[in-house]
C-alpha positions in Angstrom: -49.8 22.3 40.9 -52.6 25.2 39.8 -51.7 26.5 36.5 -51.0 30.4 35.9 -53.0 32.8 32.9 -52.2 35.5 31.7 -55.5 37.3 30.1 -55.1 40.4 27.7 -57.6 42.2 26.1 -57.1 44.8 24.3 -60.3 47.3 24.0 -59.2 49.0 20.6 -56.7 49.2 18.0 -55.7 52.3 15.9 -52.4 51.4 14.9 -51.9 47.4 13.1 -48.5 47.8 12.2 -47.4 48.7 15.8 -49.7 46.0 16.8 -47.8 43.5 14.8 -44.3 44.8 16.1 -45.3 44.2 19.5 -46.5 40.5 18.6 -42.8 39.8 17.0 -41.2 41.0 20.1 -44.2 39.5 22.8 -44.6 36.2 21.2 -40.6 35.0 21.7 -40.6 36.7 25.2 -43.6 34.5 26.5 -42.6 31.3 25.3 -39.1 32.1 26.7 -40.9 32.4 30.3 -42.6 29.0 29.7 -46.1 30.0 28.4 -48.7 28.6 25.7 -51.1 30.8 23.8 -54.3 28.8 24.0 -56.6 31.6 22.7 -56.4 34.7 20.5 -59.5 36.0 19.5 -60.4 36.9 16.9 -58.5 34.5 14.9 -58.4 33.8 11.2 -61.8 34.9 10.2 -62.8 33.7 14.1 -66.0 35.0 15.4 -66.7 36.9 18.7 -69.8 37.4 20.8 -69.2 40.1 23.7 -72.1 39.6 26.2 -72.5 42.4 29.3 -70.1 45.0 27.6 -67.6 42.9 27.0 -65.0 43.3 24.2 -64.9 42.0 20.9 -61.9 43.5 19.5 -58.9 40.9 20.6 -58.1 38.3 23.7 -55.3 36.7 24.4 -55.4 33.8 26.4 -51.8 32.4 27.6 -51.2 29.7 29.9 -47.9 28.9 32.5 -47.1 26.1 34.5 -47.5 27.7 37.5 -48.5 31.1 38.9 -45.3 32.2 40.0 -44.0 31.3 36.3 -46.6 33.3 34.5 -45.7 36.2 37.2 -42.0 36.0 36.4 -42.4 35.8 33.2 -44.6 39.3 33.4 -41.5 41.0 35.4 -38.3 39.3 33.4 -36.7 41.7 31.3 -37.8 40.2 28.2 
């Protein structure tokens, strides 16, 4: 069966602590709905390379079983 992503970039941030809030409540929600962070960029002192106006601010890369998980997970409650 194909596998489901999830992809998030997000282009700026001007608030940390409210970024760090939302990673306490997102984190728990998407493992809950069966998905796997296999990337967050940058990481620990990780590096980024934006080529063709690309980001380099943060990506998130999560992974689900299945399509349809990683869109339930999107629309649960959680």
């Amino acid at each position: 069966m194909a596998k489901g992503y999830w992809v998030s970039v997000y282009p700026a941030n001007s608030d940390p602590e409210r970024l760090t809030a939302y990673d306490k409540l997102a984190g728990p929600a998407v493992q809950a709905g069966g998905g796997r962070t296999l990337s967050l960029l940058p990481s620990r002192g990780g590096r980024v390379v934006a080529h063709e106006a690309g980001s380099t601010q943060r990506v998130v890369l999560i992974e689900f079983d299945s399509f349809d998980q990683a869109v339930a997970a999107y629309e649960s409650e959680a």
